[in-house]
N, C-alpha and C positions, 0 to 999 in steps of 0.2 A: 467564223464559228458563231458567230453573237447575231449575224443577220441570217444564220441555219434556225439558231435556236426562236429567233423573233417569228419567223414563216411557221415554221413547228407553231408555235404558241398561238397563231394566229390562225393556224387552219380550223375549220369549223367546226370539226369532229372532236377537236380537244377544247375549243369553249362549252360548246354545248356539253361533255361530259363535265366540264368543272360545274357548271348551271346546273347537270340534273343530279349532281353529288350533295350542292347543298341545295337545294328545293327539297329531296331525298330525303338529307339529314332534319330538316325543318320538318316534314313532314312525318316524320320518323317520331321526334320532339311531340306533334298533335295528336298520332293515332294513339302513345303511351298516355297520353294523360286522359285522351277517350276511356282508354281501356280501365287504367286506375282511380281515375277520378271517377267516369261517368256509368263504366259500365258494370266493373268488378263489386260495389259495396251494392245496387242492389241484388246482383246474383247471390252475393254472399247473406244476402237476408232472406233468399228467399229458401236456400239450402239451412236456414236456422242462425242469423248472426254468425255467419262464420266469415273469417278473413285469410284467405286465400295465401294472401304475402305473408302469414303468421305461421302457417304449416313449415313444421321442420321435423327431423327425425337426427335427434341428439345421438351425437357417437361417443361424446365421452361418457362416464357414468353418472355423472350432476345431474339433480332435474333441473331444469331454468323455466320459469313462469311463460318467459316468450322471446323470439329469435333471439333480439333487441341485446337481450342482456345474456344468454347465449353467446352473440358475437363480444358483447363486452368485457364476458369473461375469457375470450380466445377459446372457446370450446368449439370443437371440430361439429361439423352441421351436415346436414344434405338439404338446400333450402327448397323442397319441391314444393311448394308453394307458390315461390318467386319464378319454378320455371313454368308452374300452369300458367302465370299471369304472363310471360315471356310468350309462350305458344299460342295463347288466343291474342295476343298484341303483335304476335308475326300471323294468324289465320284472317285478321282485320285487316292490316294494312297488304296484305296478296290480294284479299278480295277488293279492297280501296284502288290498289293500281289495275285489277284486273278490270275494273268498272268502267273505271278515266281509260284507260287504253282502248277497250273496247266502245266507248263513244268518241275518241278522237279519232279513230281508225275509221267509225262510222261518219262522220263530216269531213274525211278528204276525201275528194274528186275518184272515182275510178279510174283507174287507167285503162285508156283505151288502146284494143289491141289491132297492129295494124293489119292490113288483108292481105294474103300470103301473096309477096310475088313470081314467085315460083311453083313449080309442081315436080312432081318425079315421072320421069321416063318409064313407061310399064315395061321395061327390055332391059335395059339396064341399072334404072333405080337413078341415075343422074338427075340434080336438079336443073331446070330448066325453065326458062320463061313460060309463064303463063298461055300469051298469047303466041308462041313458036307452034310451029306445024309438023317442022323436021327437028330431033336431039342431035345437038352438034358432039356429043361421045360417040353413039354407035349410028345415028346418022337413021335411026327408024325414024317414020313417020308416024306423027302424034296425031291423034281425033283431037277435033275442036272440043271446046265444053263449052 
């Protein structure tokens, strides 16, 4: 069981998925602090000083100044703020892999595809050598090409 589980562990398909889970998570780590650090406070100046993670729509009846103290007081929230900054932080990092993917995809090799060695039978549809004259199914005589 233990030299199943080592082959298993060792096959490539399951390193490479542990590799691209935390590269993933790391990178997951840069696009959020893109989004919140770098990208969110000047969108939100240019909408008026507004702060995006500060939107909330309080369900208890208390007014609270902001989230912050909201959450401190255990007052029930809907934070749609925190999910705008969520949805342009997942619309960043789709377009970030979509980017890398589509230039890695762009620097591997084409595969080349090999030249058919067979053709079909015009009488019966069987495939057959290229270079054959007679189909060994129905034994018709093939034109050269």
């Amino acid at each position: 069981m233990l030299k199943e589980f080592k082959e298993f562990i060792m096959r490539g398909n399951v390193v490479d998925l542990a590799v691209g889970i935390i590269i993933g998570g790391a990178f997951g780590k840069i696009i959020t602090s893109l989004v919140g650090d770098v990208l969110m406070p000047p969108l939100g100046k240019l909408m008026g000083n507004m702060d995006f993670s500060g939107l909330f729509i309080n369900l208890s009846g208390t007014p609270y100044p902001s989230l912050a103290a909201a959450k401190a007081a255990g007052a029930a929230t809907i934070n749609y703020g925190l999910f705008i900054n969520t949805v342009i932080d997942f619309i960043i990092v789709g377009a970030a892999i979509f980017i890398l993917i589509k230039q890695v995809n762009r620097l591997k090799k084409p595969v080349e595809v090999a030249p058919p060695s067979t053709k079909a039978c015009p009488y019966c549809l069987s495939n057959v050598p290229l270079k054959a004259t007679r189909c060994f199914a129905c034994t018709s005589e093939l034109k050269s090409a």
